[in-house]
C-alpha positions in Angstrom: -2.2 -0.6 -22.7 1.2 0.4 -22.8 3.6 -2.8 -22.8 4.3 -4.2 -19.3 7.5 -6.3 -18.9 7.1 -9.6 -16.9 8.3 -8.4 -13.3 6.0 -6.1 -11.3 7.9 -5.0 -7.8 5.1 -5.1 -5.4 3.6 -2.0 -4.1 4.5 -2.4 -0.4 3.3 0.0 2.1 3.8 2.5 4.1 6.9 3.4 2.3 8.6 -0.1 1.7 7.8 0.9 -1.7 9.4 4.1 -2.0 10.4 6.0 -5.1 14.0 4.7 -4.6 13.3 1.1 -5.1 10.4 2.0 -8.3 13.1 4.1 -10.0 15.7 1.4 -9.1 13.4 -1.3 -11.1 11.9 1.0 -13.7 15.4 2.1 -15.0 15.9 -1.3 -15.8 12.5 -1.9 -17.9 10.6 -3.6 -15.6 7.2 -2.2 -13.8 8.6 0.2 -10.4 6.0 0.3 -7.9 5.4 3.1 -5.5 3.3 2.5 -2.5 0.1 5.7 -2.2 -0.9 4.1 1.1 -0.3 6.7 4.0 1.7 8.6 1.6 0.9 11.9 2.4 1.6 11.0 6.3 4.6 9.5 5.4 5.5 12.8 3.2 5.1 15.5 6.1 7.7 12.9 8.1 10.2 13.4 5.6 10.0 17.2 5.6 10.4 17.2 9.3 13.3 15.4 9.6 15.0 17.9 6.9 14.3 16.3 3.5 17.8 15.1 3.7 19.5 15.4 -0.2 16.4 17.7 -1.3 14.6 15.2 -3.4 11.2 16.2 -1.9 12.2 19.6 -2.5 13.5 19.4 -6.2 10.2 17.3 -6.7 8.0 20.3 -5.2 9.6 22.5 -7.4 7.8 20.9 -10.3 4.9 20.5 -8.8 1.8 22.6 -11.5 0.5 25.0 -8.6 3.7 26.6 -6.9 1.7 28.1 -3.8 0.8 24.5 -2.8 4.1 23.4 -2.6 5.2 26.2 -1.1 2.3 26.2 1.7 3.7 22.6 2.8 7.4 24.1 3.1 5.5 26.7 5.5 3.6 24.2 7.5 6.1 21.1 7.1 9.8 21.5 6.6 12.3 21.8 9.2 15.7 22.7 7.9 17.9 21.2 10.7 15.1 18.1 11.5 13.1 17.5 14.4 14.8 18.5 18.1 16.0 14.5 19.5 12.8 13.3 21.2 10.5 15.6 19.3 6.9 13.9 18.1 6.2 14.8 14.5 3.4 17.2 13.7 0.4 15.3 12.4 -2.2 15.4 9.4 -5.8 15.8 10.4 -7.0 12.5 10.1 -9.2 11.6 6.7 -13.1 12.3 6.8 -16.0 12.7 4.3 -15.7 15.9 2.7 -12.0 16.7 4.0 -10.9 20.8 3.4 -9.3 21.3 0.6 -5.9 22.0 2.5 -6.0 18.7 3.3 -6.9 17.0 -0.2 -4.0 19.1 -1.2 -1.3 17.7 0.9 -2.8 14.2 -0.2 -2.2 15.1 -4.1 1.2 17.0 -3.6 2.8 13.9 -1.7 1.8 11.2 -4.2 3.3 13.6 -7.1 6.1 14.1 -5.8 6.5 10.1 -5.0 5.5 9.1 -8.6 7.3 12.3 -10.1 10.4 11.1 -8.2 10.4 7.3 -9.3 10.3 8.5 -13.0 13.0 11.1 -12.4 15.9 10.4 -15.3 14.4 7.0 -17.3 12.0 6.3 -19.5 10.7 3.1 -18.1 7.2 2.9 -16.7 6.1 3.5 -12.9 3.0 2.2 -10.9 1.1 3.2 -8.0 -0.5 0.9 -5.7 -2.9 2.1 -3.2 -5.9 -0.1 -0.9 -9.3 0.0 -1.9 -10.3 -0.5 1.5 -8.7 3.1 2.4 -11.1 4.6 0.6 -11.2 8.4 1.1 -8.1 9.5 0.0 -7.7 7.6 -2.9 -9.6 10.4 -5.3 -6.9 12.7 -4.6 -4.0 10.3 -3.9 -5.0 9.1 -8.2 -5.1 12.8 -9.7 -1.9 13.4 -7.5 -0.1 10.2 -9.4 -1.6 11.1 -12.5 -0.3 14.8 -12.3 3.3 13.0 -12.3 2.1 10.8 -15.2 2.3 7.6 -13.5 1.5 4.8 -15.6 -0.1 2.0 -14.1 -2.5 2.1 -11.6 -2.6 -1.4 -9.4 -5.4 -1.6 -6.5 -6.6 -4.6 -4.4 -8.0 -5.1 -0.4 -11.7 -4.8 -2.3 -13.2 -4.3 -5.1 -12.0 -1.5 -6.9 -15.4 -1.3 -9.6 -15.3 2.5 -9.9 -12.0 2.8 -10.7 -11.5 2.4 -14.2 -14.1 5.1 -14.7 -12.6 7.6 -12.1 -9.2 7.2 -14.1 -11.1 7.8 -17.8 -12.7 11.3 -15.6 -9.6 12.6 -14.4 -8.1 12.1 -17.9 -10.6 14.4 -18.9 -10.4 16.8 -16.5 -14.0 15.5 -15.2 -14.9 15.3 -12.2 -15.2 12.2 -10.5 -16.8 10.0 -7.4 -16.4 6.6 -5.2 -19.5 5.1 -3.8 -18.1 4.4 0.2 -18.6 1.2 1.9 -20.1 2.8 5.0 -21.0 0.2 7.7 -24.7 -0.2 9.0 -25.6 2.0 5.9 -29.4 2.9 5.8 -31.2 0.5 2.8 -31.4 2.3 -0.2 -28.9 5.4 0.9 -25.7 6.2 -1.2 -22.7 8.0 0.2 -19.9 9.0 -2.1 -17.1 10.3 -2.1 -16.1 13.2 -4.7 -13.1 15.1 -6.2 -13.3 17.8 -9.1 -10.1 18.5 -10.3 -11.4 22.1 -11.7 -11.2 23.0 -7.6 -7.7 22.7 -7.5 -6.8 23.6 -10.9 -8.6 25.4 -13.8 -8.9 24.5 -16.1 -7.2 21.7 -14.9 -4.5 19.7 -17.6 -5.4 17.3 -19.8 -3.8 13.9 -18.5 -2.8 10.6 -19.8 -4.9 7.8 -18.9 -2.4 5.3 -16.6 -3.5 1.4 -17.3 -5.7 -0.3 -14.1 -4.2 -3.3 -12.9 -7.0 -5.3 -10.1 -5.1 -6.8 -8.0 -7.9 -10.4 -7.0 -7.7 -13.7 -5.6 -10.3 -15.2 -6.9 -12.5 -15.9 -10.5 -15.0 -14.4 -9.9 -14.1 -11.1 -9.1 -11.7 -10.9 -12.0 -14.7 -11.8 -13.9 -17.1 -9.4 -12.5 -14.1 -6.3 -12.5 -14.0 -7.2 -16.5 -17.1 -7.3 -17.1 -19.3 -4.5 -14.8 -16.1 -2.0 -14.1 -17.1 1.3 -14.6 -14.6 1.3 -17.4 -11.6 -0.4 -18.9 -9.9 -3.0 -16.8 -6.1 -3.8 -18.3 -5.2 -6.6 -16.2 -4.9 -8.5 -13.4 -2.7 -9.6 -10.2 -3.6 -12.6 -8.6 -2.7 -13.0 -5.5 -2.4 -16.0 -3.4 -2.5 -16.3 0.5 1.5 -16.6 0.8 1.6 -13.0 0.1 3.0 -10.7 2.5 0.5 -8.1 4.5 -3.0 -8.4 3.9 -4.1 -11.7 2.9 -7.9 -12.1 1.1 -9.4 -14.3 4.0 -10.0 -18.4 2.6 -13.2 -18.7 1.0 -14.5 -22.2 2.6 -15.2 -22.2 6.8 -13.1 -20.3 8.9 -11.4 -22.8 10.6 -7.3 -22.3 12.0 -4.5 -24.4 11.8 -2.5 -26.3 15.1 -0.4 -22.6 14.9 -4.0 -20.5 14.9 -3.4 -19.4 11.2 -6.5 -19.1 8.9 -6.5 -22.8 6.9 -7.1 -22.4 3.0 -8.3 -24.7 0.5 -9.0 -25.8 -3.1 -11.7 -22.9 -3.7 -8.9 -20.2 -2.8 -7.1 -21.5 -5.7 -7.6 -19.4 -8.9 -8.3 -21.3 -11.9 -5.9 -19.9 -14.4 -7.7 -21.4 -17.6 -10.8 -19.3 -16.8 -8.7 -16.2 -16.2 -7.3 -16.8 -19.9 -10.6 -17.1 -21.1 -10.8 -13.2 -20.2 -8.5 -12.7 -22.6 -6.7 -9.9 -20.6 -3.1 -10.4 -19.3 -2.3 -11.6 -15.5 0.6 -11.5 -13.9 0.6 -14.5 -10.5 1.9 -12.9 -7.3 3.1 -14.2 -3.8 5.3 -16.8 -3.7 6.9 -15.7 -6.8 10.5 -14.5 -5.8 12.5 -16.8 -8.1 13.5 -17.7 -11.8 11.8 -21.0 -11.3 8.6 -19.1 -10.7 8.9 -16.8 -13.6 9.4 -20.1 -15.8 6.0 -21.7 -14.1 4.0 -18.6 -15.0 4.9 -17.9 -18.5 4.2 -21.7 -19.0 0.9 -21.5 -17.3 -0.3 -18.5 -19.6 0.7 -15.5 -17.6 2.2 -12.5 -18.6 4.9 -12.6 -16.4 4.9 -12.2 -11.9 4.9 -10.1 -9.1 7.9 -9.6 -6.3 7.2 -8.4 -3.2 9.6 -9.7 -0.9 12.9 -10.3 -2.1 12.5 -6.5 -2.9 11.0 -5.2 0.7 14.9 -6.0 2.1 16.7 -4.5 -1.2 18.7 -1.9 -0.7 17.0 0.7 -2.0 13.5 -0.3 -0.5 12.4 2.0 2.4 12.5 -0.7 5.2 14.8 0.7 7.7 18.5 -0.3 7.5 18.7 -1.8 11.1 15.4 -4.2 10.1 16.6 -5.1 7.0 20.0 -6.2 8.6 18.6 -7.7 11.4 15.8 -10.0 9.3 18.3 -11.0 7.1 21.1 -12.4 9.4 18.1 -14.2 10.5 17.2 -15.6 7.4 20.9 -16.6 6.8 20.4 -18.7 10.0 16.6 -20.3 9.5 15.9 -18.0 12.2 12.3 -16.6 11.1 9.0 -17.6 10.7 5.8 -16.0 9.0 3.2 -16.1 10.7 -0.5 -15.7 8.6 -2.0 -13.6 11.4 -6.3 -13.6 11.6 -6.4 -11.4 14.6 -3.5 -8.1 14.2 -5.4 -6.0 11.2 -8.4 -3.9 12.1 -9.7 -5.0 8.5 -10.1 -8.3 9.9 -8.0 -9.6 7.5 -5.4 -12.2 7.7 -2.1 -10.1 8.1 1.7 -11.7 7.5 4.0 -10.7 10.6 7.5 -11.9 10.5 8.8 -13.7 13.7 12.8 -13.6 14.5 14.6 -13.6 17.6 16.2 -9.9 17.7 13.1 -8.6 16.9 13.0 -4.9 18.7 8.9 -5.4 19.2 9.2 -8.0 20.9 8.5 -8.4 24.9 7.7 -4.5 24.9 4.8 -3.9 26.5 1.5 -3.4 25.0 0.9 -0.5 23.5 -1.8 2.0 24.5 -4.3 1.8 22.4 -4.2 5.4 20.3 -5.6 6.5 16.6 -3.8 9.4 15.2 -3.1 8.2 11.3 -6.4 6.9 10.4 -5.9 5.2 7.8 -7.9 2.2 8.1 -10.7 3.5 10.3 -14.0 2.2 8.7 -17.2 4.6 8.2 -20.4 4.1 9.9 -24.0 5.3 9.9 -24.5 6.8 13.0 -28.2 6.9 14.7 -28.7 10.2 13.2 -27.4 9.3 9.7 -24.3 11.2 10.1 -21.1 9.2 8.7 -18.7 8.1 12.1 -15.6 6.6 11.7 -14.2 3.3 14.0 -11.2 1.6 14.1 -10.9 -1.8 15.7 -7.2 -0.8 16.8 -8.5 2.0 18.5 -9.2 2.7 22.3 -11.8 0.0 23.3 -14.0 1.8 24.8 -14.3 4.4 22.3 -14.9 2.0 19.7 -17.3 0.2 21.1 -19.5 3.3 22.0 -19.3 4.0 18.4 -21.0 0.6 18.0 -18.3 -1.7 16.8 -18.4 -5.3 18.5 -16.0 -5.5 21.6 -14.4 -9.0 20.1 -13.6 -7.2 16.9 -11.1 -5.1 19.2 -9.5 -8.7 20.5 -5.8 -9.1 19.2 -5.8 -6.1 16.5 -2.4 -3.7 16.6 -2.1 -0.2 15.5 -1.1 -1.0 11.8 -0.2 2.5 10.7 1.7 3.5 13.5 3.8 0.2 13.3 4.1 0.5 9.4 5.2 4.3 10.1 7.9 2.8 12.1 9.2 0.2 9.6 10.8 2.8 7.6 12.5 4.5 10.5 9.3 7.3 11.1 8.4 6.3 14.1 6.2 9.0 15.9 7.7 9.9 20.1 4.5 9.6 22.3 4.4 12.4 25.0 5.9 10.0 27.7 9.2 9.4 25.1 7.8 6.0 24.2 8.8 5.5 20.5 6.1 3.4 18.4 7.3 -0.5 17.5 7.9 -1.6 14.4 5.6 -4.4 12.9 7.4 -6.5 9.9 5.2 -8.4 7.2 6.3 -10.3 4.3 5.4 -13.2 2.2 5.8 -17.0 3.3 8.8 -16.7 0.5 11.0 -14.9 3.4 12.0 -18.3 4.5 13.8 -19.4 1.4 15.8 -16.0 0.8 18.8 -17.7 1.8 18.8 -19.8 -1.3 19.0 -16.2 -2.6 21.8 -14.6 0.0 24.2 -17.0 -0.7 26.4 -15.3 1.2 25.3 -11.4 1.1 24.3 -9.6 4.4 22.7 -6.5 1.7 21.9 -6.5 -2.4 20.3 -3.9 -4.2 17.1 -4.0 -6.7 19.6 -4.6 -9.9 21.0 -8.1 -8.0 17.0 -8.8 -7.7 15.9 -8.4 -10.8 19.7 -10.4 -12.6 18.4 -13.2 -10.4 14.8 -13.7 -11.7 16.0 -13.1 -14.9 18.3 -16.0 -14.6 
């Protein structure tokens, strides 16, 4: 594996993680992260509100099949942006066997994000991307390996195949995910599949980025080292003061006096069994300071993982207005985190920050609409076709597609919401505007030790600060 300095920047979707704030990190020696979840959505955005400066457009250029590139431009770009109060033209949502136009627009974007972050340095460049979103992470991989991204970091399941799906595409081999498909018929395997030969050919030989498992427990790190479907180079381990999703406790699901889900001694990963795997970890959430750094590096670990104090840098892709707003908040004790068991369709526990000039808040509720897709869930339907649910989406309609109707109870629209943290926010036909939805780690609460003053900071102060 090539040799990973001791900060990661977190990989901190949609967007948060842009290739601003992983070339802003990587230039300085440390691991960038770019965020591949809803990249491709997040991609058409961009082009329609004019690709301002060109990057995605100088990024295109470079891109190994021209006509693709220039087929977005077609379908995508709008030189002068959108008309004020125009919606943004959509992506079909995600399915089993998606066309090929589709799988296309899913490789281009996470090119060009990784291709961008390692523009003009030589320091290395992740990708992070869900498990759980599972069908466009075949393409969303070969996209970020086309750009030659380096490390590969996944989580929110158990990412087994993934090693092996990396060593494939290396090779130019085709390559497949066995699906988690609810309600799935004993015995039946679905799977999803991409073949790099249908998209180029022969298709380019490609270097072979290092996996990162991102777990937050033992035993999985165990199992991922031992039964991956090829080499596992590492490991994240996360703890439940992370921001966004949260790996629910592992005891009885019992809530605090604020409703939050409680966790106990068996949610805390033994670190002397992890160094018996004899594979380097890095310790995540919670982690945004020097003394932190100190702690791991004496407990054994290679080094940490930031997500937070980088989310409000100023290069992240958080909108300016948020970042501004969360921070003169944090300057004042004026927010709270709240470890949410109810707002992600997942079902997992989800971070939300709570401050007082929060735009989201006393807006009505939303109407419940799926349009991104990016966490619905596939099913088996009564005829053994594959379905897909959300538990964000319209009640009704998820419930006739034989999801539980107290699954539906408390969950928001988390790609919408994500969309709008970094100032996409798609116009509904009545001119509503979709509401932002911030998350970020417990950690949020002490920034101020790290403001000392500052109302912005960019990704250099950061990483001078954990350095000591």
């Amino acid at each position: 594996m090539n040799t990973v300095p001791e900060i990661i920047q977190g990989g901190m979707g949609i967007g948060v993680s842009n290739w601003r704030l992983a070339r802003a990190v990587s230039s300085r020696g440390h691991l960038g992260v770019v965020s591949g979840t809803a990249v491709e959505s997040l991609f058409v955005r961009r082009l329609q509100d004019g690709d301002e400066g060109g990057h995605l457009r100088r990024a295109m250029a470079a891109f190994p099949s021209p006509e693709v590139a220039a087929d977005a431009l077609r379908r995508y770009f709008l030189p002068d942006g959108r008309a004020p109060g125009a919606p943004y033209r959509m992506l079909p949502m995600y399915r089993l066997g998606a066309s090929r136009a589709r799988e296309r627009i899913t490789i281009l974007a996470n090119f060009v994000e990784v291709w961008l972050a390692r523009e003009g340095h030589d320091g290395p460049v992740g990708i992070n991307l869900l498990t759980k979103v599972q069908l466009p992470n075949l393409a969303a991989l070969y996209g970020a390996m086309l750009a030659g991204v380096g490390f590969v970091l996944m989580g929110a399941g158990i990412p087994r195949d993934i090693p092996g799906v990396l060593d494939a595409f290396a090779e130019g081999r085709p390559a497949s995910l066995r699906l988690e498909v609810e309600g799935l018929s004993a015995g039946r395997d679905v799977r999803a599949t991409f073949d790099p030969v249908d998209y180029f050919a022969p298709p380019p030989a490609l270097e072979r980025p290092a996996f990162l498992a991102i777990v937050a427990s033992n035993s999985l790190a165990t199992m991922l080292a031992r039964k991956a479907s090829g080499r596992v180079d590492g490991f994240v381990i996360e703890g439940p003061t992370a921001g966004g999703h949260n790996a629910p406790p592992r005891g009885a699901a019992v809530l605090n006096e604020r409703g939050e889900p409680v966790y106990g001694d068996r949610d805390v990963v033994d670190l002397e069994k992890m160094r018996e795997l004899g594979l380097p970890f890095w310790l995540a959430g919670g982690t945004g300071s020097p003394q932190a750094l100190d702690a791991a590096r004496a407990a054994g670990a290679a080094g940490i993982q930031v997500g937070t104090l980088f989310a409000y840098a100023e290069e992240s892709g958080l909108a300016d207005d948020l970042k501004r707003s969360v921070l003169e908040h944090v300057a004042r004790g004026e927010v709270d985190v709240f470890t949410d068991p109810q707002a992600s369709p997942t079902g997992y526990p989800f971070k939300v920050v709570r401050w007082p000039a929060d735009p989201a808040a006393g807006e009505p509720e939303r109407t419940r609409l799926c349009d991104i897709g990016g966490l619905r869930v596939p099913y088996e339907q009564p005829d053994g076709r594959i379905g897909y649910r959300c538990a964000a989406e319209p009640v009704d309609a998820y419930v006739t597609k034989g999801g539980r109707l107290e699954d539906t109870e408390g969950r928001r629209c988390l790609c919408n919401a994500l969309m709008a943290n970094v100032g996409h926010a798609q116009v509904r036909d009545d001119g509503r505007v979709e509401s932002s939805l911030i998350t970020s780690g417990d950690d949020l609460k002490a920034l101020g030790v790290f403001l000392q003053g500052r109302s912005s900071y960019s990704a250099e102060a950061v990483l001078r600060y954990l350095e000591g």
